[in-house]
C-alpha positions as CSV (number, residue, x, y, z in Angstrom):
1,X,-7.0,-23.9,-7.3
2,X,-4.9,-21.3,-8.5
3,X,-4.5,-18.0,-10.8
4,X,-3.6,-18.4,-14.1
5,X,-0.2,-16.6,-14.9
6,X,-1.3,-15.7,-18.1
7,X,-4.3,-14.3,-17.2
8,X,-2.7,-12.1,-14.5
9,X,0.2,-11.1,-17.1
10,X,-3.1,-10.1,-19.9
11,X,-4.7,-8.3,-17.3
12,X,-1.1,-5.9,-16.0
13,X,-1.0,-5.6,-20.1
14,X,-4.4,-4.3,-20.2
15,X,-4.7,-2.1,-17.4
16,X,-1.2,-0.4,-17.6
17,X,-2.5,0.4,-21.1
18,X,-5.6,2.1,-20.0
19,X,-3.4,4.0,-17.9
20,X,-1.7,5.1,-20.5
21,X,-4.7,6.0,-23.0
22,X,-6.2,8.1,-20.5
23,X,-3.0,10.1,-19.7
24,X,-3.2,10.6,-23.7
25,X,-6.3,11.6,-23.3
26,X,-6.1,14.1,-20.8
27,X,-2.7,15.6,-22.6
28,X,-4.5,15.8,-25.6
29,X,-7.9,18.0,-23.8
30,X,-4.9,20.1,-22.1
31,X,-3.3,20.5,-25.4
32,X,-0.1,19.4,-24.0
33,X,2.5,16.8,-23.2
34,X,4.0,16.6,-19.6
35,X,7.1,14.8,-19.2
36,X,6.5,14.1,-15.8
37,X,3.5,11.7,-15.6
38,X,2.3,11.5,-11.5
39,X,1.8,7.3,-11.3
40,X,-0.5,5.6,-9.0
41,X,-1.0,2.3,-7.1
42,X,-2.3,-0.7,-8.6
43,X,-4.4,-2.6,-6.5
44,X,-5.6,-5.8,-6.1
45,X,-8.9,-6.5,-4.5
46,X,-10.2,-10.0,-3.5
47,X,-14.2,-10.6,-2.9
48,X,-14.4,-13.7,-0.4
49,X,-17.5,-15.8,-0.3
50,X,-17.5,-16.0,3.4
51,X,-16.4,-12.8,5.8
52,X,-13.8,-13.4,8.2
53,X,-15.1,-13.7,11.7
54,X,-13.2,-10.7,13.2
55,X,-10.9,-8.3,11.2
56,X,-7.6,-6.9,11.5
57,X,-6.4,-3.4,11.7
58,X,-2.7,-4.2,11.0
59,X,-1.9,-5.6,7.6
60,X,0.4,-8.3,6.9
61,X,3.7,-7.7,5.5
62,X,4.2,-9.4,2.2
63,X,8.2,-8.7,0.8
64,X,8.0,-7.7,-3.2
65,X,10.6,-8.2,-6.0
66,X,10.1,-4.6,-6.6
67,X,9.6,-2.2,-4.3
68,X,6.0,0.3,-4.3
69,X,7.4,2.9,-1.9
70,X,11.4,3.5,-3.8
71,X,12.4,6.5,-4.9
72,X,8.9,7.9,-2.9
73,X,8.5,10.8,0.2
74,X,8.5,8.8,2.9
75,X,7.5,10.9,6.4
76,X,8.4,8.9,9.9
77,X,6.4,9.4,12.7
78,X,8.8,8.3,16.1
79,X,8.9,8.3,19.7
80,X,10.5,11.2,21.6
81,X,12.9,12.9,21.2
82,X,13.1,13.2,17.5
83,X,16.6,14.5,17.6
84,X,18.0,10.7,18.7
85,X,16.3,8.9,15.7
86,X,17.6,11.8,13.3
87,X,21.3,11.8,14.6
88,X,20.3,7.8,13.9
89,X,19.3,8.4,10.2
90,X,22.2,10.5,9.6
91,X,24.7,7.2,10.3
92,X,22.8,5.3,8.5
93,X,20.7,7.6,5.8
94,X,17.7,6.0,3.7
95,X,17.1,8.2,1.1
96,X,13.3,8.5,0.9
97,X,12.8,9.5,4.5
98,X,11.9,13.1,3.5
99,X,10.5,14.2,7.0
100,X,10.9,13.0,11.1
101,X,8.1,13.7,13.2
102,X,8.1,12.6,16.9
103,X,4.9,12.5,19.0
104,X,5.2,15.9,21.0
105,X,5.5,17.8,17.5
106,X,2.5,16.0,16.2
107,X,0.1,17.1,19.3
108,X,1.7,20.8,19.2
109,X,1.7,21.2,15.2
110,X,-0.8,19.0,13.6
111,X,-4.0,19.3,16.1
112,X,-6.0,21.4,13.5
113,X,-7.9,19.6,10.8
114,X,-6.3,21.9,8.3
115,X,-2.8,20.7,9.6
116,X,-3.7,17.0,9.3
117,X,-5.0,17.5,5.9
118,X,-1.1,19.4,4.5
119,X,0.5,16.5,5.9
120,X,-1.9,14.1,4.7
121,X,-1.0,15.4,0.9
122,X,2.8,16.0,1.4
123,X,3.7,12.4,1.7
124,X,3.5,10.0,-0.5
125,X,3.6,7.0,2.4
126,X,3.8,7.4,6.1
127,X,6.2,5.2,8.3
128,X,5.5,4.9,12.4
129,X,7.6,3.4,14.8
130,X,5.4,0.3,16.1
131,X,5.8,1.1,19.7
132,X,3.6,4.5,18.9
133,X,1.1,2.4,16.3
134,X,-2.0,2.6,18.4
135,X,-1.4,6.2,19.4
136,X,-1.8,7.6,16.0
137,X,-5.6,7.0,14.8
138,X,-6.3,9.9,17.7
139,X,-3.6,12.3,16.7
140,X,-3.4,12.3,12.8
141,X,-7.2,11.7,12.8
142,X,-9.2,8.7,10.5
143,X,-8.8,10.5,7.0
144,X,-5.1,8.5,7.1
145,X,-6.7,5.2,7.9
146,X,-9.3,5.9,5.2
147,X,-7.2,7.2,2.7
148,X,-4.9,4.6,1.6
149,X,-2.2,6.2,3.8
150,X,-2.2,4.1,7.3
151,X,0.8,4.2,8.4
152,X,3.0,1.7,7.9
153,X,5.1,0.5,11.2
154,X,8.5,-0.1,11.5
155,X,10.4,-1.6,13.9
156,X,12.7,1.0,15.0
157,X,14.3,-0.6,18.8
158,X,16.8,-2.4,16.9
159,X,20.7,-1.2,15.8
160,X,19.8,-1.4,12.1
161,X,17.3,1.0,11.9
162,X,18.2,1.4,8.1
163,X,17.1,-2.0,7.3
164,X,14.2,-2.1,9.5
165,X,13.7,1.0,7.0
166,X,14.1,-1.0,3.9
167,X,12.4,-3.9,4.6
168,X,9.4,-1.8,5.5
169,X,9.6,-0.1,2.2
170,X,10.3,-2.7,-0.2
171,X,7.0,-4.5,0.9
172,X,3.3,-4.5,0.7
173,X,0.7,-5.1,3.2
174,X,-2.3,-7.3,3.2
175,X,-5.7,-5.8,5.0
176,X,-8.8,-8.2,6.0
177,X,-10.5,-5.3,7.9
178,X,-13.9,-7.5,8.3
179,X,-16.1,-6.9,5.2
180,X,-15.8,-9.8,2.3
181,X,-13.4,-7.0,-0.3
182,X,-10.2,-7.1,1.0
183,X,-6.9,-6.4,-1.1
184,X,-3.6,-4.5,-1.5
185,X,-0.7,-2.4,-3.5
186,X,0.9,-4.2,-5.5
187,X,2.2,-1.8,-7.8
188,X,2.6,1.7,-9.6
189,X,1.4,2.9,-12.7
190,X,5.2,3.5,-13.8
191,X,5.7,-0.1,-13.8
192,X,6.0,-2.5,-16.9
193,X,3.7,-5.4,-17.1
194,X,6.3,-7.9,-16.3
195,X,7.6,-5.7,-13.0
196,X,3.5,-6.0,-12.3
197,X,2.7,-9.3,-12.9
198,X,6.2,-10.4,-10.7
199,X,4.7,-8.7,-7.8
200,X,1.1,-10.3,-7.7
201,X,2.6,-14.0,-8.3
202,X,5.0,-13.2,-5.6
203,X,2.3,-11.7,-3.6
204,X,-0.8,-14.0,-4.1
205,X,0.6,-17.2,-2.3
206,X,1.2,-15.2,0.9
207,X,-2.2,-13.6,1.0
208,X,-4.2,-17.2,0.2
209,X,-2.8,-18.8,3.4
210,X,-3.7,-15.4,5.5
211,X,-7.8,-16.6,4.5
212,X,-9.8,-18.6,6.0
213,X,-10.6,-21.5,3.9
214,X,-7.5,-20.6,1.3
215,X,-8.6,-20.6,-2.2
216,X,-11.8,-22.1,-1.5
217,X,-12.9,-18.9,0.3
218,X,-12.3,-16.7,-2.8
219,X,-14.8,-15.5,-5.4
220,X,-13.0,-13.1,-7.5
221,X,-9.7,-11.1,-7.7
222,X,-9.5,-8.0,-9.6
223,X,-6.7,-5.9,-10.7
224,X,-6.9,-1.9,-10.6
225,X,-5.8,1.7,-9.9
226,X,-7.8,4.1,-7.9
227,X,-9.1,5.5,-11.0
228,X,-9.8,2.7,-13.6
229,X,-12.5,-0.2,-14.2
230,X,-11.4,-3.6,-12.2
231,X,-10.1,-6.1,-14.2
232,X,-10.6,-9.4,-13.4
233,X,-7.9,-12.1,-12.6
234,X,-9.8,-15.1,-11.3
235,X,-13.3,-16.0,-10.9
236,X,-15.2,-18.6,-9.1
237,X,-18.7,-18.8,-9.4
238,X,-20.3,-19.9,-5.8
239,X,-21.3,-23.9,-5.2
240,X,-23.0,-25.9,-3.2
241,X,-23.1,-24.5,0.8
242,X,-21.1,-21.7,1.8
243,X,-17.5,-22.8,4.1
């Protein structure tokens, strides 16, 4: 079993559209245009017949043809000191790293709710080095890991820090945190359907082999943004005993 290219190409069609009605909407209530349209992630969710036996907090890293997080504000959480890992960025600069945050500045500056929340809403991504990754749910609190804005780790030991960068940002990553809906970005609003529809037929092979049961396992895919109805991509309608 597999999706139907067509049907995944229809449904980025469709729901880039809607996209684009409601912004018309919402510029014509406003009785305005604004040339600078804020665009979203499209996700895809996946309902699975039969939850996994035990989730996983880190997501798998799935490499996309075109990249979510480029041309974003990208804020890196490191080890100490930060001054090393910014004298390291300056040699080898990647232009959406907009902040550098090491672990003493987050404990002494961001303890407060209020300060979790501003940083929370200044960044569009977060990146953390993956030595620190456990560390973080008790410093930068749950609303990150709730919010669609865990951060993403980064392996950051290495001489090419840059590309350790890159990769990390010209990727998505695939959650199965337990419940039978699990999914993942797969795109922006600012996309064009064919830039969409690459993505998920890049991205659905690699998340059907992380699974159990593959293919078999899977009741429904949908395609959506935060904000609009989910369209749907593939169905299967339940037979026979559950795998």
């Amino acid at each position: 079993t597999t999706m139907d290219d067509r049907q995944v190409a229809k449904a980025a069609t469709a729901l880039l559209k809607y996209v684009e009605r409601q912004q018309e909407k919402k510029n014509e209530s406003e009785k305005k245009k604004s040339l600078f349209v804020d665009s979203e992630f499209v996700y895809l969710s996946l309902t699975l017949m039969k939850m996994p036996d035990k989730g996983r907090v880190n997501g798998w890293r799935i490499a996309v043809p075109h990249s979510l997080y480029a041309g974003t504000d990208i804020c890196l959480i490191t080890k100490d000191p930060v001054e090393e890992w910014e004298e390291k960025l300056e040699a080898k600069p990647v232009d959406e790293i907009k902040k550098l945050i090491d672990l003493s500045t987050l404990r002494k500056n961001y303890a407060q709710y209020k300060d979790k929340r501003d940083l929370f809403v200044s960044y569009d991504v977060f990146f953390a080095d993956e030595r620190i990754l456990k560390l973080l749910p008790h410093l930068i609190g749950k609303r990150f890991f709730e919010g669609n804005k865990q951060p993403i780790p980064v392996r950051l030991s290495g001489k090419n820090i840059d590309k350790s960068i890159a990769a990390a940002r010209d990727a998505t990553y695939f959650f199965m945190r337990g419940g039978n809906i699990c999914g993942m970005k797969v795109g922006k609003t600012d996309f064009s359907p064919e830039e969409l529809t690459s993505n998920i037929l890049e991205i659905m092979p690699n998340v059907i082999k992380r699974i159990p049961g593959g293919w078999k396992n899977v009741q429904a895919v949908h395609l959506r943004t935060g904000k609009s109805p989910a369209l749907p991509i593939y169905k299967c309608l339940p037979v026979g005993p559950m795998i």
